[in-house]
C-alpha positions as CSV (number, residue, x, y, z in Angstrom):
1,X,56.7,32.8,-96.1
2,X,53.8,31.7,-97.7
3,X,50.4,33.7,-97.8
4,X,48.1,31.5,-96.2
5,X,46.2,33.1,-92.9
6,X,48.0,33.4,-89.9
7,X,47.6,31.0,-87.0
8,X,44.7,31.6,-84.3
9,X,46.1,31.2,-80.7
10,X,43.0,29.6,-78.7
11,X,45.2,30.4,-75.3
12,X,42.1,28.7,-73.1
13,X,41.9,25.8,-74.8
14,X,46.1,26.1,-74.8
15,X,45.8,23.9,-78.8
16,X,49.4,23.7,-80.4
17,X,50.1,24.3,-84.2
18,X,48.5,21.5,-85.8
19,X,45.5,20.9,-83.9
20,X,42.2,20.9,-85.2
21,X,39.6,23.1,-83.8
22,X,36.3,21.5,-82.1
23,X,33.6,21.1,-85.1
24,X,30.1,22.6,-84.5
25,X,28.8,19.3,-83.1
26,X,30.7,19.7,-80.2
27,X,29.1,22.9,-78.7
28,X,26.1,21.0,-79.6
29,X,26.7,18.1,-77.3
30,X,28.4,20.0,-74.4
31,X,25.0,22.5,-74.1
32,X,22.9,19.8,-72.5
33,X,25.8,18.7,-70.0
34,X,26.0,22.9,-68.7
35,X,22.1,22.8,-68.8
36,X,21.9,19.7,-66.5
37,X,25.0,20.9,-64.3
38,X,23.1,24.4,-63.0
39,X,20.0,22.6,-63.1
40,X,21.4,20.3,-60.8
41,X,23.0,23.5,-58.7
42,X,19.9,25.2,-58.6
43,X,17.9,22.2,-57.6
44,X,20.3,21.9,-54.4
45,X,20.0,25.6,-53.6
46,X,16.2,25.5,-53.2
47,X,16.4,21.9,-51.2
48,X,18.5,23.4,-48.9
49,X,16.3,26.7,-48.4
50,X,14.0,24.2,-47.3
51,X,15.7,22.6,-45.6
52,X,16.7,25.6,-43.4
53,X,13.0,26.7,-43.6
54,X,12.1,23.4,-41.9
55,X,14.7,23.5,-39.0
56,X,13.4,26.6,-37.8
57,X,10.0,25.8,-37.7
58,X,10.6,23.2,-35.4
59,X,10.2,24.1,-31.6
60,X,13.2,24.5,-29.5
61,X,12.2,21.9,-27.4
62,X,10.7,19.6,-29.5
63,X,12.0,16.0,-28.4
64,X,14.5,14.2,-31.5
65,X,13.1,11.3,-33.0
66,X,15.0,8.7,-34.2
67,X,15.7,9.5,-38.2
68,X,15.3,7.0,-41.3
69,X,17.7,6.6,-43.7
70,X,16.2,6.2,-47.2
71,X,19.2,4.8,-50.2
72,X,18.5,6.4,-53.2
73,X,18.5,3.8,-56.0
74,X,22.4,3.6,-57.6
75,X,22.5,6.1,-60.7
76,X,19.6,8.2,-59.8
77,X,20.0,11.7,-58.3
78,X,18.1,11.2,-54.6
79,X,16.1,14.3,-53.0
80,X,16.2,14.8,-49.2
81,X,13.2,13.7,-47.6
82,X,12.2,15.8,-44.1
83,X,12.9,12.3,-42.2
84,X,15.9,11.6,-43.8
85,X,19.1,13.2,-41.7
86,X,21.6,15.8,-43.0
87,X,24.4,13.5,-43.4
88,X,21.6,10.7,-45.6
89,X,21.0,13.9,-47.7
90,X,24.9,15.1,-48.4
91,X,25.4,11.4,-49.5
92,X,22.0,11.0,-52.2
93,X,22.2,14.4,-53.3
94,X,24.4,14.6,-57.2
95,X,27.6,16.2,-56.7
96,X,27.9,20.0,-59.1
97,X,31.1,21.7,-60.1
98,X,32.8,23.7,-57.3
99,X,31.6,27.0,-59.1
100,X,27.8,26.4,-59.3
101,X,27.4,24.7,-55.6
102,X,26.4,26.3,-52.7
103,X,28.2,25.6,-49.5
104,X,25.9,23.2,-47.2
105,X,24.7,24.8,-43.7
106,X,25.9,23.4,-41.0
107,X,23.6,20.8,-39.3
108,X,21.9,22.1,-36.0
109,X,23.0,20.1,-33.1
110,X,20.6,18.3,-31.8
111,X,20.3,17.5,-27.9
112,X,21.6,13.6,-26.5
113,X,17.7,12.0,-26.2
114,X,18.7,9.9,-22.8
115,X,15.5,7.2,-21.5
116,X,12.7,9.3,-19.5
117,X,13.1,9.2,-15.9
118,X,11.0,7.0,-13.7
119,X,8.5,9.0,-12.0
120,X,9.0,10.5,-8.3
121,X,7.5,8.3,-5.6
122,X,6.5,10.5,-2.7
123,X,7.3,8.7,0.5
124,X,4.3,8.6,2.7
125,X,4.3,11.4,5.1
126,X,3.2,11.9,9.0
127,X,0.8,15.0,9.3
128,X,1.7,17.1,11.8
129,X,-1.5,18.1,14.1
130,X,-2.8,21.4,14.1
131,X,-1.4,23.8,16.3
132,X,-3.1,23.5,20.2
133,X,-3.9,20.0,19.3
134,X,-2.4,17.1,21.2
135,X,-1.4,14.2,18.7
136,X,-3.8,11.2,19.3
137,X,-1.3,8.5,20.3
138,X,-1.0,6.2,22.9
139,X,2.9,5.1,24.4
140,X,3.7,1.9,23.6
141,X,6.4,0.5,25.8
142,X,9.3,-0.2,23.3
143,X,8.1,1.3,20.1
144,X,7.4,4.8,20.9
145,X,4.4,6.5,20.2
146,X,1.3,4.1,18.7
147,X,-0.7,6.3,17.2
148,X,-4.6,5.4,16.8
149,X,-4.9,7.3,13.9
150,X,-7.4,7.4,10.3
151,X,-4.8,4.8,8.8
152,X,-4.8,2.6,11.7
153,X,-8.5,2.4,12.0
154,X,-9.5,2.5,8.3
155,X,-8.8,-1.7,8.0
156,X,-11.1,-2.0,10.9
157,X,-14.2,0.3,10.1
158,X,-14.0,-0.6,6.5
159,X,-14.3,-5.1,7.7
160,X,-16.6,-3.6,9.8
161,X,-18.6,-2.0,7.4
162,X,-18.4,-4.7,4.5
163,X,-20.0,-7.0,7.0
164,X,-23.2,-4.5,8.0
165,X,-25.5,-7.4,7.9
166,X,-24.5,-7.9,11.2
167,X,-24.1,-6.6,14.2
168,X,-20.2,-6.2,15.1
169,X,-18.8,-4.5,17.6
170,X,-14.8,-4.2,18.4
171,X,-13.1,-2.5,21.6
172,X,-9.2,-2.1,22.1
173,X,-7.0,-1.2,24.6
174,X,-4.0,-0.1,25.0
175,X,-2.6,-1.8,29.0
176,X,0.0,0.7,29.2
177,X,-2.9,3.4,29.3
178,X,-6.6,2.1,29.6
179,X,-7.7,4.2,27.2
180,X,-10.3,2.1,24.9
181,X,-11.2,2.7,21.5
182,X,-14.1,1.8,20.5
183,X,-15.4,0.2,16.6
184,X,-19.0,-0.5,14.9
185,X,-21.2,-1.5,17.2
186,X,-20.6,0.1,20.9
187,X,-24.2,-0.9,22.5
188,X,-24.6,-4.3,24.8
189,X,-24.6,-7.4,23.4
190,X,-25.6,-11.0,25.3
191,X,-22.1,-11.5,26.4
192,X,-22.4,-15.4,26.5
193,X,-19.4,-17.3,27.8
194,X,-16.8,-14.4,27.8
195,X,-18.9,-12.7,31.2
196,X,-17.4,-15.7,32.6
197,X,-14.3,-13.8,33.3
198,X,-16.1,-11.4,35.6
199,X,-17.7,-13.7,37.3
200,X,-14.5,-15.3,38.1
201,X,-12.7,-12.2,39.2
202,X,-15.8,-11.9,41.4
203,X,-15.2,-14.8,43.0
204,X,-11.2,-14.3,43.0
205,X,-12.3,-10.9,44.7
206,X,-14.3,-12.9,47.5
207,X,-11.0,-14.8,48.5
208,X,-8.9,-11.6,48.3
209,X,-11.1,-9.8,51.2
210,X,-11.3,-13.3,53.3
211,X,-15.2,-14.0,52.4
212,X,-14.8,-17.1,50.5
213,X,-11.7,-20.0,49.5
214,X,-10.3,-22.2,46.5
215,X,-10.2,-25.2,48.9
216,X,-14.0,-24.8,49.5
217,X,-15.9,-27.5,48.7
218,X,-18.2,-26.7,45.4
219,X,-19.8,-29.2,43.4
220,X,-17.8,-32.2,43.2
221,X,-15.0,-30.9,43.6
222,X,-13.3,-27.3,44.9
223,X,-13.9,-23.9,43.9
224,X,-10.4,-23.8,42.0
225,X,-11.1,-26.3,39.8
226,X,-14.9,-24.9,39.2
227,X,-13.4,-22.2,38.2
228,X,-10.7,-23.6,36.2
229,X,-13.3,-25.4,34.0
230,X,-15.8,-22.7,33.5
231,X,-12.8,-20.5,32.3
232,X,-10.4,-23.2,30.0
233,X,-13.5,-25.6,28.9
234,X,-16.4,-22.8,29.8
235,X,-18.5,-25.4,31.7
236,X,-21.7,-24.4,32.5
237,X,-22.7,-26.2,35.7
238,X,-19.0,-24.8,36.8
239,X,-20.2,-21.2,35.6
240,X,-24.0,-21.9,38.0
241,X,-22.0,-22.8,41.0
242,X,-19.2,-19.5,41.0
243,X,-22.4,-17.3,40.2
244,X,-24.0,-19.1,43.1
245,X,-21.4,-18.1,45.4
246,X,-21.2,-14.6,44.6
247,X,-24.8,-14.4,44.0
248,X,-26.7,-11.6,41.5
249,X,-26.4,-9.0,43.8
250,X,-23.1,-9.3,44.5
251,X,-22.1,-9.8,40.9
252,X,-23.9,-6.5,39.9
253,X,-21.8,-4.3,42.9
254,X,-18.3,-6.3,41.9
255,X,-19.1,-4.8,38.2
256,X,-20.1,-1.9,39.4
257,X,-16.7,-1.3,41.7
258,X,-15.2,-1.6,38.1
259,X,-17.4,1.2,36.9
260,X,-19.9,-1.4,34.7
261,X,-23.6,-1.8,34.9
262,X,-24.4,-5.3,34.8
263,X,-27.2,-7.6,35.3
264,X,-26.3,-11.1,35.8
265,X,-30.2,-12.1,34.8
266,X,-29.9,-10.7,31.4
267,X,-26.0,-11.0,31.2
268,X,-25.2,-7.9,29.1
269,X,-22.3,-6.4,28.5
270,X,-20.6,-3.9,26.2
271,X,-17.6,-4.9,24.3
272,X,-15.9,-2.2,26.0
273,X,-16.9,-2.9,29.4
274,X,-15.1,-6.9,29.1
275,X,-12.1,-5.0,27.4
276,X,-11.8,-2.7,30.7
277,X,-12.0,-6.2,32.6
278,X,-9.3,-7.9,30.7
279,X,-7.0,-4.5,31.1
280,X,-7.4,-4.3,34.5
281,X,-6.9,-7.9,34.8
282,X,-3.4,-8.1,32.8
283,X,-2.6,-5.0,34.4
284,X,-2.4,-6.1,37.8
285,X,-5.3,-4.1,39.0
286,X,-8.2,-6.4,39.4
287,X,-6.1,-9.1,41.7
288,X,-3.5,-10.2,43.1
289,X,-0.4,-11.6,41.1
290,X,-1.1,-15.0,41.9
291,X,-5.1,-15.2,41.2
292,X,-3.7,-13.1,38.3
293,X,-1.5,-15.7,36.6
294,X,-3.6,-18.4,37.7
295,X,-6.4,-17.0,35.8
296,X,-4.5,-16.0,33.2
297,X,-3.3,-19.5,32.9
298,X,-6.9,-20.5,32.2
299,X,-7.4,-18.4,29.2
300,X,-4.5,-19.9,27.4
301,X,-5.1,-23.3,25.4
302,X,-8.7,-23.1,25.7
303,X,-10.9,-25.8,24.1
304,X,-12.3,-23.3,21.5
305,X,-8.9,-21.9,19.8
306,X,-10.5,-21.2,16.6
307,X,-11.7,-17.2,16.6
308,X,-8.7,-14.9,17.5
309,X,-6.4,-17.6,18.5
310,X,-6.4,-18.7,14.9
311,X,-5.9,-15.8,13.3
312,X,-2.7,-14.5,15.5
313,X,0.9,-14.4,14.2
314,X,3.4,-16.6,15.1
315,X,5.4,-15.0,18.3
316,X,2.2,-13.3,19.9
317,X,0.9,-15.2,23.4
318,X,-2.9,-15.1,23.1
319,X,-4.8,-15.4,26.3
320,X,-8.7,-15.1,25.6
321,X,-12.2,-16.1,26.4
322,X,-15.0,-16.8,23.9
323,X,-18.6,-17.2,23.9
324,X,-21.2,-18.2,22.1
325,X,-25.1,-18.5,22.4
326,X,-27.7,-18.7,19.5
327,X,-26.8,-15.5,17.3
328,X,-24.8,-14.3,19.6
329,X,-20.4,-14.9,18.6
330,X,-17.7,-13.6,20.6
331,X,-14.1,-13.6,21.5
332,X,-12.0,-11.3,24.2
333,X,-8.4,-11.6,24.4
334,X,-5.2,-10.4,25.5
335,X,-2.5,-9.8,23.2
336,X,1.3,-10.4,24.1
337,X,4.2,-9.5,22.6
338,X,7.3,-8.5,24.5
339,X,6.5,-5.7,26.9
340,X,3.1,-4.8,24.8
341,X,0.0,-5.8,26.0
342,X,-3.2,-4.8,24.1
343,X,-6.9,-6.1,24.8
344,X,-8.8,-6.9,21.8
345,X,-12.1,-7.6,22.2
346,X,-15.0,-8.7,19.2
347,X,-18.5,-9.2,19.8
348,X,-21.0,-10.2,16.9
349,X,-24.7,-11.4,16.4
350,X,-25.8,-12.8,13.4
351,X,-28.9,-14.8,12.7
352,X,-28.3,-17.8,14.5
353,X,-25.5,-20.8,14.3
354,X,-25.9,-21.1,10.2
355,X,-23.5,-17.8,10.2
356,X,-21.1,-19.0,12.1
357,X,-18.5,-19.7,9.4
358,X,-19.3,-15.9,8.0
359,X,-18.2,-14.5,11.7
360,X,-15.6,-16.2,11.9
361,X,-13.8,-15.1,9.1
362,X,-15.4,-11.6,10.0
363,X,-13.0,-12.2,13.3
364,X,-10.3,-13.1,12.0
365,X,-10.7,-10.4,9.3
366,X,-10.2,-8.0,12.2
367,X,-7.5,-10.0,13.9
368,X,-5.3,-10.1,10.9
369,X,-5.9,-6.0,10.7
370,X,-5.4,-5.3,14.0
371,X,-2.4,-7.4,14.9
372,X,-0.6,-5.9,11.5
373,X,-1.1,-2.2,12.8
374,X,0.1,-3.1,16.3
375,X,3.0,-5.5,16.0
């Protein structure tokens, strides 16, 4: 055996006989390489310390918002931005040996983000009325209760109202019931042409109790006829001879039977009072049944169809009188539908004639309103 210095086992780095050892160099180039590698450990410890710092200063129920990815540039170690998500970050961030890293924390599930739901719509509601207070309806004959109620009569006051510059007032009645309800104006007006219902009835009334006839001579022609025109084409001279036959006396005492307090010489009435007319008329109280259609008959296809007739629905049987007189514009009518009946009655004064187109859209206004909350 020769002398020369026994062989060094290097049992980690498992060299063989023969091998040369690693020169100084080495070590020299491998430092930097260890260096970078815990840097790099260390570096992903604190990011995700803040990480976790971050998550659980956010509220439990903040809401999610959609998260950006952001690509780190190939080659270059990417940091975790606080919008970037956890599974963005495990991909950017450099991978370390197995020894130095620390194990990732599990992400924190987040809640499923689903579309925000529509808001509630509350359907409308019927308040009940206090206790010991009868609900203010009237029966309607196949539609159950009507009610006249704040809703029903806002549409009316608030026409009413928007038009103050004149003088409006608006009665409605319920046949079934009588009861009227009154809008706007409830003081007499000049009641023009539509008094000429009363003044037929009048005369109707004469016949009824034997103290006059439709075959009597009137004019030139009969009382029917006389009072067909003043009613259909609301003649005048027709209108002179039926008050002549009933005369001012007996015109005041036949409103007064009624429970109205007219004047023939100053024609005044309330557009209450013609409603009660019209009610009692379609009702079957005021005459007979055939004085009753035949007047009724009268009021349909007028030669003034342009106030409430205009404004009525299709399917609704209008039967109505108008009037007008210097300021003074008017219509009274029956509306028909079925087995409802309801009177409807308008009176307005304006300036004079130049308003005329104003009131009439103030009337039909009130038609459109009125027919919409009863039909």
């Amino acid at each position: 055996m020769d002398s020369t210095e026994p062989r060094r086992h290097y049992r980690s780095a498992r060299r063989s006989e023969g091998e040369e050892s690693p020169a100084p160099g080495y070590f020299r180039r491998l430092r930097p390489r260890v260096l970078t590698a815990a840097a790099a450990a260390l570096a992903l410890i604190a990011a995700t310390a803040v990480y976790v710092s971050i998550q659980s200063s956010v509220p439990a129920d903040a809401v999610a918002r959609p998260e950006t990815s952001v690509t780190a540039a190939p080659g270059t170690p990417g940091t975790a931005s606080a919008a970037t998500n956890e599974a963005a970050t495990a991909k950017q961030a450099p991978s370390a040996p197995a020894s130095a890293a620390a194990p990732s924390p599990a992400p924190a599930a987040e809640a499923p983000v689903s579309p925000a739901a529509p808001p509630d719509v509350e359907a409308p509601s019927v308040e009940a009325p206090s206790a010991g207070e009868p609900p203010l309806v009237v029966e309607a004959p196949d539609r159950g209760p009507l009610p006249f109620s704040p809703a029903f009569d806002a549409p009316i006051n608030a026409i009413i109202e928007a038009n103050s510059r004149y003088q409006v007032g608006v009665a409605l009645i319920n046949v079934k019931d009588g009861v009227v309800h009154e809008y706007g104006d409830k003081t007499k007006f000049v009641a023009a042409s539509t008094a000429k219902i009363l003044a037929a009835a009048a005369y109707y009334h004469l016949v009824e109790t034997d103290r006059a006839s439709l075959t009597a001579r009137m004019g030139s022609s009969t009382a029917a006829v006389q009072i067909r025109q003043m009613v259909q084409q609301s003649n005048n001279d027709s209108w002179a001879l039926i008050l002549g036959a009933v005369g001012n006396q007996g015109m005041t005492a036949y409103a007064a039977s009624l429970g109205i307090s007219y004047d023939r010489t100053v024609n005044l009435l309330s557009p209450a009072e013609t409603g009660k007319t019209l009610s009692l008329l379609y009702s079957g109280q005021l005459l007979n049944p055939q004085h009753t259609a035949q007047l009724l008959s009268y009021m349909q296809h007028t030669n003034y169809e342009t106030l409430i007739p205009a404004a009525v629905p299709p399917g609704i049987n209008v039967f109505h009188k108008y009037g007008l007189l210097f300021g003074n514009l008017h219509d009274a009518s029956i509306l028909v539908q079925g087995d409802r009946a309801y009177v409807f009655v308008v009176y307005t004064l304006g300036k004079n004639t130049s308003d005329m187109a104003a009131r009439t859209r103030i009337i039909h206004e009130l038609t459109q309103a009125v027919t919409a909350g009863l039909f």
